[in-house]
C-alpha positions in Angstrom: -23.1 -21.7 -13.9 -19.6 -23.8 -13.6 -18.2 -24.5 -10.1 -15.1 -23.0 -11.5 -16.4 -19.8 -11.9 -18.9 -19.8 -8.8 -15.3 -20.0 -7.0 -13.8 -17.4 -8.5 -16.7 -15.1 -7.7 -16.5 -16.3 -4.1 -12.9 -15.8 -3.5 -12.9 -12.3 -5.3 -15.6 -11.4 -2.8 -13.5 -12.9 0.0 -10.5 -10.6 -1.5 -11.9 -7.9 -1.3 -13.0 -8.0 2.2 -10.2 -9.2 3.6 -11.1 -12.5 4.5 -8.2 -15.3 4.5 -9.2 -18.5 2.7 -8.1 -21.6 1.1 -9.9 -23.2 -1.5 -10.3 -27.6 -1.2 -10.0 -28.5 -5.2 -9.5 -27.0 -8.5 -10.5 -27.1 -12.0 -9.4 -31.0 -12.3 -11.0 -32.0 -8.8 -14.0 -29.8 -10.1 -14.7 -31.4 -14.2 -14.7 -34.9 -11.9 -17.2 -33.8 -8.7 -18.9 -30.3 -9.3 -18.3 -29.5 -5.3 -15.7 -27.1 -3.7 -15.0 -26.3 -0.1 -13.9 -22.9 1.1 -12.2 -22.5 4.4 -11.9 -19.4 6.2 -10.8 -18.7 10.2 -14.5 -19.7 11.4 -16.3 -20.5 8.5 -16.8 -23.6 6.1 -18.0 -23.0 2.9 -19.3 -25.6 0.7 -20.2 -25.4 -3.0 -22.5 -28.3 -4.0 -24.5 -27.8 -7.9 -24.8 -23.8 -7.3 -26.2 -24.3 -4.4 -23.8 -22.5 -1.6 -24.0 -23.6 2.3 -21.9 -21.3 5.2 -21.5 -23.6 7.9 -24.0 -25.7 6.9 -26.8 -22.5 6.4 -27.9 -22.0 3.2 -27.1 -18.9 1.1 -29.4 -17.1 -1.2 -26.7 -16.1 -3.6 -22.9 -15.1 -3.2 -23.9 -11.8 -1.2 -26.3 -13.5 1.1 -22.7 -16.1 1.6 -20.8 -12.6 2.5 -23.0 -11.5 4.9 -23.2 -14.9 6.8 -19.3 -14.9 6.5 -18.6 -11.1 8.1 -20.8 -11.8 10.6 -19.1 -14.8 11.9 -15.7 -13.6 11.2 -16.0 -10.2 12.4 -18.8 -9.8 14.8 -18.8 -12.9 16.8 -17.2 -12.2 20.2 
């Protein structure tokens, strides 16, 4: 899948829970170095060849990314 659209999935997720975000790059940055980095309040996440990382732990797939995310923005004291 393209970076391009891996992002968009991600920051739709991150829409709709809430999360605030800025995205490192865009579709220029991305046809030159297929890698993106997401920041949230607590959280860095990078996009490297599909393979996502949420402060530097490995995600399964876009809902395992989520579920790292909430649980550092929302649940850690």
């Amino acid at each position: 899948m393209k970076i391009d659209k891996i992002v968009k999935q991600i920051t739709k997720k991150l829409d709709a829970e809430g999360v605030q975000y800025e995205v490192i790059g865009d579709e220029h940055s991305f046809a030159i170095s297929p890698t993106c980095t997401i920041h949230t309040n607590h959280c860095t996440i990078e996009i490297n060849n599909n393979q996502i990382t949420v402060n530097e732990k490995a995600a399964d797939d876009i809902e395992d990314m989520i579920d790292l995310i909430l649980e550092v923005e929302y649940y850690s004291v």
